[in-house]
Steps between C-alpha positions, in 0.01 A plus 500: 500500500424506894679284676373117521536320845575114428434213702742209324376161585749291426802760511780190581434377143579566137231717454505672795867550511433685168226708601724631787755608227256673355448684764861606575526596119204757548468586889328796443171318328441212796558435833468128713204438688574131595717217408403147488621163448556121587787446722794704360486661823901611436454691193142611610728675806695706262230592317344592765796716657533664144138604368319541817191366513211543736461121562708195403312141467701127477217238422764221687424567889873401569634787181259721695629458884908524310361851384334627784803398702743715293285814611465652194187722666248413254203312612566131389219303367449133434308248372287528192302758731791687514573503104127623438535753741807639324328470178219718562680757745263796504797753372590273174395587187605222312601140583768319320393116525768310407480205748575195289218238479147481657598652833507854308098422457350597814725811548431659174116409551488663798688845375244490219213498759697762679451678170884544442659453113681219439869456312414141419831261461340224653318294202377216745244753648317524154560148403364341818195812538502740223096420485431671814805731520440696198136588608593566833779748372209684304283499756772676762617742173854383514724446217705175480802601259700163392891456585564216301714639170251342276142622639687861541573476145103469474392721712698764289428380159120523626487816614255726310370219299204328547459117571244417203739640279752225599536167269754326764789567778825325410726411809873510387687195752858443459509109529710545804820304497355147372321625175744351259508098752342190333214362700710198619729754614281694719429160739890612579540805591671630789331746737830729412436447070133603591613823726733602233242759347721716200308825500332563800613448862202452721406278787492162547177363450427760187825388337395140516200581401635688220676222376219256513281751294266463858587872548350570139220308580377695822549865308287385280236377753589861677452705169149400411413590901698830415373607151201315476581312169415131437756232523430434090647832488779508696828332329842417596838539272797385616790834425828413618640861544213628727520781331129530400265461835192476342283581218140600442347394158217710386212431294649746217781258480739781700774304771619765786767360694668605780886468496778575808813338650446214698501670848222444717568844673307652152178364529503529878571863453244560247267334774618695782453825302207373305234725352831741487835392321851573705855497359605178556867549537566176382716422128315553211422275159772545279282395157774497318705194716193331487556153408190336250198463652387139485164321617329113442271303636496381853519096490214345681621136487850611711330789680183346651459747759396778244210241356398476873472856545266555236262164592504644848349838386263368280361272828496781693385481840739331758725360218775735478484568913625120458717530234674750649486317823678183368761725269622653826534199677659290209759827486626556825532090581711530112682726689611281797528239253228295596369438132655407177464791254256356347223556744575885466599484103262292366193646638368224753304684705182401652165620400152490595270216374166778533598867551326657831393841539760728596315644813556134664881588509414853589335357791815300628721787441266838648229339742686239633794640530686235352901542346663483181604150603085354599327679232741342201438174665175562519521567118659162494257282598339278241741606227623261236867485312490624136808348466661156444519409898323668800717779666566430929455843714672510816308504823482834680779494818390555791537809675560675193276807444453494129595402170904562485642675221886521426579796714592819312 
């Protein structure tokens, strides 16, 4: 395997924290192109003293003047200008894009034009524009190889076969930490109950998401983008011990699934090396400590997010651009504590009352050159509640030059 040269977007995060440990686990297979991210612009410092990169970008113009001021003697970028130009540096290879959210859309778009592969962690890009991305990607012949555990687990139970031979793709969630709470008690729960994940340990946002069954939700909006299959044939179990990723179901009645510990560093290794397979260096599956292997039934009636999901995809169009628009909102004000859990638990989310043509929020975010923050507004507009009472967005501060995430 020639060496790869990797341009992490995101690199202050989960994901992109990983990828980096990759890389110190198997030096001799990739080198760092350029390191992105939100405002971490300490740890985005040290990374940048230890791998070396040819430029350094800090979306926050604040984070970015901190970095250039501790004269590390990269060129510092900012802006989302900055992060695109880091994602589609002319010596990378591959880009990781692990930007939480929307904002990882117009980066990754742009590296695909650029006609660079993509290590996709960020789901929201699919979600929000998988109708346009996927063509573009086969129109610029680059390969878009999936992060998330689950759609790894896919890609590599699908390799060889052939997609009419499939009957169905069965996403494995764990039911995060409030799988077993009544639906009275999820109108209680605490941001810290719903950040309490027990098998994975992820970001933020994807936690909560995760235990909302929201997360679940978007993979599957991101696997029929992916794979091509039909939301009647894509179905979610609920498997406590995320031991088993995902499944494939063929016609012949034959299940492959794809099992591993829970360690994100494994799928994001098999992406990173992917068509070739590396030793991972990480523990193996001891089968026989394995504890049983249990799955059921996701609950619709406590986990209304899921339900969304699928309505969403069947709408098409602009409808899951805006349910993935409202989910991130609802989240990160959860977060500050803004909303009762039951805004972010019980699904109330607002969606579109006709679903537009996804080239009318392609317009806001490309040709107008509007942010992650205007172009989910945008989405916004018009949209009714699905739930019980109508859900209040913030206004947009002033002064501020996008859509704020928690910072990673």
């Amino acid at each position: 395997m020639q060496t790869k040269s990797l341009s992490i977007i995101g690199s202050t995060g989960s994901i992109g924290r990983s990828a980096l440990e990759i890389v110190d686990l198997h030096p001799e297979k990739f080198e760092v192109t350029a390191l992105a991210a939100y405002r971490n612009s300490r740890l985005l410092f040290e990374q940048c003293r230890k791998y070396r990169p040819k430029v350094a970008a800090l979306y926050d113009p604040e984070a970015a003047d901190e970095l250039t001021r501790a004269r590390t003697g990269l060129r510092v970028l900012t802006g989302m200008d900055g992060v695109i130009e880091a994602a589609c540096h002319p010596d990378t290879d591959l880009v990781v894009s692990a930007i939480s959210g929307a904002a990882g859309l117009l980066p990754t778009y742009h590296a695909i034009r650029a006609g660079k592969d993509i290590a996709l962690a960020n789901k929201e890009a699919l979600v929000t524009a998988g109708e346009l991305l996927i063509p573009l990607s086969r129109e610029h012949h680059t390969r878009l190889i999936p992060i998330d555990s689950e759609h790894s687990a896919l890609n590599q139970c699908l390799r060889g076969a052939r997609i009419e031979d499939v009957k169905r793709l069965v996403l494995t969630a764990s039911g995060g930490p409030l799988l077993d709470r009544s639906k009275t008690e999820l109108e209680t729960v605490s941001v810290e109950e719903a950040l309490n994940h027990p098998t994975w340990n992820m970001g933020l946002k994807i936690t909560i998401d995760s235990a909302t069954l929201m997360n679940k939700g978007l993979e599957v909006i991101e696997a029929h983008h992916l794979f091509g299959v039909p939301p009647d044939r894509i179905s979610v179990v609920i498997h406590p011990q995320s031991l088993i990723h995902s499944l494939v179901e063929f016609i012949d009645g034959t299940f492959l699934a794809q099992m591993s510990i829970t360690d994100m560093k494994s799928p994001i290794l098999y992406a990173l090396t992917y068509p070739e397979r590396s030793e991972s260096r990480l523990p193996s599956l001891n089968l026989c400590r394995l504890p049983g292997l249990e799955f059921r039934e996701p609950d619709p009636d406590r986990f209304a997010c899921l339900r969304l999901a699928y309505e969403a995809l069947q709408a098409g169009g602009t409808c899951p651009t805006v349910l993935n628009a409202a989910n991130e909102i609802a989240v990160e004000r959860f977060l500050k504590g803004e909303l009762p859990s039951e805004f972010a638990c019980g699904g109330m989310v607002i969606m579109p009352a006709t679903s537009s043509p996804l080239t009318f929020l392609w317009r806001h975010w490309l040709l107008d050159g509007q942010d992650a923050y205007s172009s989910q507004e945008a989405a916004l507009r018009g949209g009714k509640c699905s739930g019980c009472r109508p859900l209040a967005f913030p206004e947009r501060p002033a002064g501020r030059p996008g859509y704020r995430r928690p910072a990673n």
